[in-house]
C-alpha positions in Angstrom: 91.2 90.9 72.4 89.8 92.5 76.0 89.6 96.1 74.6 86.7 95.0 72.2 84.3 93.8 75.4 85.4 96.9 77.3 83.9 100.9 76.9 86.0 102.9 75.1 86.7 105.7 77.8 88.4 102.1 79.9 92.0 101.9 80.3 93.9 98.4 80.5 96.8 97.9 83.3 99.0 95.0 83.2 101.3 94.1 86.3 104.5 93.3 85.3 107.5 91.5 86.9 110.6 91.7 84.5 111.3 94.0 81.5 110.5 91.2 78.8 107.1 91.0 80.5 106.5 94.7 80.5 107.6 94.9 76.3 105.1 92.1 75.8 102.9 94.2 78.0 103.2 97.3 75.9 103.1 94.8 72.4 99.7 93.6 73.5 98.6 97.1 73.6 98.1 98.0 77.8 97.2 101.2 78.1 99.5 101.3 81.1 102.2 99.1 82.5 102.9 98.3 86.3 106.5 97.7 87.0 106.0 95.8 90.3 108.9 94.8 92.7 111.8 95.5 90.0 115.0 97.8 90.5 115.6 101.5 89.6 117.9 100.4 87.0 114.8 97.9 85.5 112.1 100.6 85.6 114.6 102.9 83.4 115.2 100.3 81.0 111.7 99.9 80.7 111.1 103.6 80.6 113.8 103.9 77.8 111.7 101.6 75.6 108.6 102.8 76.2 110.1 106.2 75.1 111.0 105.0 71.7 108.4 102.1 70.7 104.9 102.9 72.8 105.5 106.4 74.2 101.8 107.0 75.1 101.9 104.1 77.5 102.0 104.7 81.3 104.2 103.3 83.0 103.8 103.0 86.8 106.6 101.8 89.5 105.1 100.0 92.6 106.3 97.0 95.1 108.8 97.3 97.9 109.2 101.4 97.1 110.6 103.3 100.0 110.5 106.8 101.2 114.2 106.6 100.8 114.0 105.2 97.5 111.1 107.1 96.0 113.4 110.0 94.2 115.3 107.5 92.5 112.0 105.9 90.9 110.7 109.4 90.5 113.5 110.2 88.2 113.6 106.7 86.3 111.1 107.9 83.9 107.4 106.1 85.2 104.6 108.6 85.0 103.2 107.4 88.5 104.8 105.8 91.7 102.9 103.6 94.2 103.9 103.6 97.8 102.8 101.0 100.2 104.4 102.5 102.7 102.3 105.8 103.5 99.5 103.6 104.3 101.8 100.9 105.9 102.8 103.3 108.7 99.8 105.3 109.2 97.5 104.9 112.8 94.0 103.6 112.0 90.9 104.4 114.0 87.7 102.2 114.4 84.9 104.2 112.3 81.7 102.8 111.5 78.0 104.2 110.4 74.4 102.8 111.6 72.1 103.3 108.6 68.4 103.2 109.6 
């Protein structure tokens, strides 16, 4: 088991792909779960069963997640929402530090 080599203030994050990998997620005892790349309608199926079998899990939506579409994963049930696409538009500058 991972948790026994880890400090007990560390958390354990599986990336999941499909709601039968996000169950054998929460089974194996992650502390959260990403839901990576998979539908509204997924992510509240997912949510739904971590309500009733692990609802101290964190769940987490991320992968191909809009501005248009995050309201729709904001309302799905996941505790947290990540958006590529904030740092996908933004305008970079060149920054850089000379230590002596």
């Amino acid at each position: 088991h991972a948790r026994k080599n880890l400090p007990f203030t560390a958390k354990i994050e599986i990336e999941c792909e499909s709601f039968e990998e996000a169950k054998n997620a929460m089974n194996a005892g992650a502390d959260i779960v990403m839901c990576d790349n998979m539908s509204v309608l997924e992510t509240k199926e997912i949510a739904a069963y971590r309500e009733t079998h692990y609802p101290f899990v964190l769940l987490e939506a991320s992968g191909n997640i809009s501005l248009e579409s995050i309201n729709a994963y904001a309302k799905s049930g996941v505790d947290a929402i990540s958006v590529g696409a904030l740092i996908h538009q933004a305008t970079f500058i060149d920054m850089h530090m000379k230590m002596a």
